[in-house]
N, C-alpha and C positions, 0 to 999 in steps of 0.2 A: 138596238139590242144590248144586252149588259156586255160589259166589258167583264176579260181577267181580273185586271187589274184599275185599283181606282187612280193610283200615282204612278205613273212611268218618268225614268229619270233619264235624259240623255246629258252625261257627263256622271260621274261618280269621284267627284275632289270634295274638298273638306266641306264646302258650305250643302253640297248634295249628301254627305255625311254628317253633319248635325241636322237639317230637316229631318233626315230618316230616322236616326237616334230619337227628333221630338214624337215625330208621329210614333213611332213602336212604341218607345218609352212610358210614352201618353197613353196610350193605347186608345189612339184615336184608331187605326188602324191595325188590324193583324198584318207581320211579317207578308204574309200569302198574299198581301191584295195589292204588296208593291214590288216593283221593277226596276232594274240598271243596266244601262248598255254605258260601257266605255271603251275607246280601243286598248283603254290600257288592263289586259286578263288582273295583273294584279288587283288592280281598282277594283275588280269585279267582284275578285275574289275575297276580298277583304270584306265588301259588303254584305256577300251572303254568310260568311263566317261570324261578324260579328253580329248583324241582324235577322239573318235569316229569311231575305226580300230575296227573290226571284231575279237572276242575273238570265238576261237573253243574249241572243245569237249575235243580233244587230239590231240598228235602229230601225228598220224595216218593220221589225216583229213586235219593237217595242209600239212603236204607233197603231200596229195593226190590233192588239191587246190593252192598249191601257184608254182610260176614260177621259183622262190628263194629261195633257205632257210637261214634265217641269223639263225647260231648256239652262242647262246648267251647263254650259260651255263658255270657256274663254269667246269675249268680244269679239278678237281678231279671227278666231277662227267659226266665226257662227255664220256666214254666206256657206260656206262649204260645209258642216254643218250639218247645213238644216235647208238647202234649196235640194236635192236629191229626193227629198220625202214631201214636196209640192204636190206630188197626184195622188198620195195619199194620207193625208189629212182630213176628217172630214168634218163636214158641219157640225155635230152632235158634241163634237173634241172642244176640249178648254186648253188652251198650251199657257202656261204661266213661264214668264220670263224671269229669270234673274240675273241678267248679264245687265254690266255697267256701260251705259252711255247706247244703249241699243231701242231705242224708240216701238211703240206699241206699232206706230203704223209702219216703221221699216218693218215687222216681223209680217205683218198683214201682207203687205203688198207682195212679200215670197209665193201667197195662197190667193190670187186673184179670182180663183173660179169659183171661192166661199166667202160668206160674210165672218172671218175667223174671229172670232171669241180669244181675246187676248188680254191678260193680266199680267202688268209688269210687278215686279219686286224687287226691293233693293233688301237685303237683311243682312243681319253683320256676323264675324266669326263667333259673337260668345252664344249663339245658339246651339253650339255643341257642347256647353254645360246647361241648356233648359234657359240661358239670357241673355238671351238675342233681344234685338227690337228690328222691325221691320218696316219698310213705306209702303204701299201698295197703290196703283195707279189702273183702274179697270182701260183698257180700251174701246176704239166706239162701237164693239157688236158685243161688250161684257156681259153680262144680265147681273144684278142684285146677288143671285143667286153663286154666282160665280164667286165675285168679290166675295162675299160669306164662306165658302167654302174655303175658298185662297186665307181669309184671315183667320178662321179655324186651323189649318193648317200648320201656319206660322204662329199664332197665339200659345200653339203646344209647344216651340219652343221658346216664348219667352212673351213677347207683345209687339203688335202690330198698329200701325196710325194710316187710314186711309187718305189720299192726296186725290183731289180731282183734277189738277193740272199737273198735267203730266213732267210742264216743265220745272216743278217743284222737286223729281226726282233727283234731280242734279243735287239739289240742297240737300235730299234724306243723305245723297251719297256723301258729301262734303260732312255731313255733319254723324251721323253715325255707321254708312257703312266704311267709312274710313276713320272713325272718331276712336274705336279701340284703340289702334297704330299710337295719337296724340295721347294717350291714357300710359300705355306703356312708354313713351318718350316721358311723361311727365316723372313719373315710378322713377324710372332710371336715375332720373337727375335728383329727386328727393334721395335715393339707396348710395349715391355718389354725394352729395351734400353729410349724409350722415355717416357716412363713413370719412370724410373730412373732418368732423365732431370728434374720432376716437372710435365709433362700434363698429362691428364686424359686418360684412356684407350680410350677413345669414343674418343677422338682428335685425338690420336698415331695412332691408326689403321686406320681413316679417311686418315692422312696426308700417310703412309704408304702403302695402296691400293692405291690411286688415284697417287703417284710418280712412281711404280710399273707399273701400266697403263700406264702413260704417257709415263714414259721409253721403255717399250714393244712396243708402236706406233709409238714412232721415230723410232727406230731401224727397226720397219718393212717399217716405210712410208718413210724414205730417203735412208734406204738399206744400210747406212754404217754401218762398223762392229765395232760389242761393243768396239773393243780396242778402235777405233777412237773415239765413243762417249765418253765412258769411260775419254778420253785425255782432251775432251771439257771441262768435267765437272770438269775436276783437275787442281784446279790453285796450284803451287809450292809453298810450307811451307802454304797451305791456312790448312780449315774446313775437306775437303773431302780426303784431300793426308793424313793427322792424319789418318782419319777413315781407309785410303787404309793400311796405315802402321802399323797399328793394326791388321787388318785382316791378310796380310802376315804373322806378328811376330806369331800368332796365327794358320798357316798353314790353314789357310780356304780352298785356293784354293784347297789344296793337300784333305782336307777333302771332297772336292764337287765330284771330281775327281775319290777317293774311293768310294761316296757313288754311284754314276753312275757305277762303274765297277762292285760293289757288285749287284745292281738291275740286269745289264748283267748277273754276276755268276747264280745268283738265276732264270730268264728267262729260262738259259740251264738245268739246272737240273730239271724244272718243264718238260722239253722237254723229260724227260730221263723216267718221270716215268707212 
């Protein structure tokens, strides 16, 4: 039978706060067709003030009303959670995952007396300005139909890359649900380097986001690969081949490299516990 609502949210933190911003914003959805339960009133209350999405009672209500359930909960706390609401769930329900290191079939096995329909996702914080990118990883009772709905979803705010092995998610996470953090580390050091130069913080970090930006647009709007841009912008013995030959002397790349494998290390072992 139809549901209330087509999205139900258990958690309401920032990343359940930009989906909701894409979907309304988009208007893939009206306000009315979605839901948030958090224990925190604030959280609640913030969602229905700024979106105008249906805040309920508890999670109880939420599952028993919505089509979907997006589980938007800290990892450590997702057993407690989300086993409470095991006898009711039901087959008809799509639950979409977004917790790190939290496996489709750990979600499953909470719900043994269904064949649960599970769709994990990994997506990252710049979905709460419409540019996110997201992984998405169907489970084994997803349907096609799922997966498309899940990437519509996330598509409104930004883009989505579908993975069929699941343990590839560790990499989406390595690589951009924790790739912002590496973005803004890199910012910092360029607004500190130039401010080392003579300019003022307010200049460094101006000039610094908006070359960042611009870089990130070419590379997506003409589709060549960084080396080739990379090549464009280096003239031999110029400004930027110094800067490159700094960085290598300096093992940068090998450090980037690391810190990606380390966010990987650290995804599996969230998986483990």
């Amino acid at each position: 039978m139809p549901r209330r609502y087509e999205y139900g949210f258990i958690g309401a933190g920032n990343m359940a706060e930009g989906i909701i911003s894409a979907a309304v914003g988009n208007r893939l959805f009206k306000s009315s067709r979605l839901a948030v339960y958090d224990p925190a009133e604030q959280r609640r209350e913030l969602m229905v003030q700024k979106f105008g999405v249906a805040a309920v009672r508890d999670s109880f209500q939420l599952v028993a009303e919505a089509q979907r359930i997006v589980l938007a909960v800290k990892p450590q706390s997702f057993a407690e959670a989300i086993t409470p609401l095991a006898d009711h769930v039901r087959q008809d329900q799509l639950i979409v995952s977004i917790m790190a290191g939290v496996s489709t079939g750990r979600v499953e096995s909470l719900f043994p007396q269904i064949n649960l329909r599970v769709v994990r996702v990994m997506p990252n914080l710049p979905i709460l300005v419409g540019a996110g990118v997201a992984g998405v990883c169907p489970g084994r009772f997803a349907t096609a139909q799922d997966v498309a709905d899940v990437q519509a979803l996330f598509d409104a705010g930004g883009a989505s890359v579908v993975v069929k092995d699941e343990s590839l998610i560790d990499a989406v996470t390595a690589i951009s649900g924790s790739g912002p953090a590496y973005f803004y580390y890199f910012v910092e050091a360029m607004v500190a380097g130039g401010v080392a130069c003579g300019l003022s913080e307010a200049e460094a970090l101006k000039l610094a986001a908006h070359t960042c930006l611009g870089a990130a647009r070419m590379m997506l709007e003409t589709g060549e690969p960084p080396a080739e841009l990379r090549r464009k912008v280096t003239s031999k013995g110029g400004t930027t081949q110094a800067a490159l030959d700094a960085m290598n002397a300096a093992g940068v790349d090998k450090a980037i490299r690391e810190a990606v494998l380390a966010a990987f290390d650290r995804a599996k072992e969230l998986g483990k516990n």
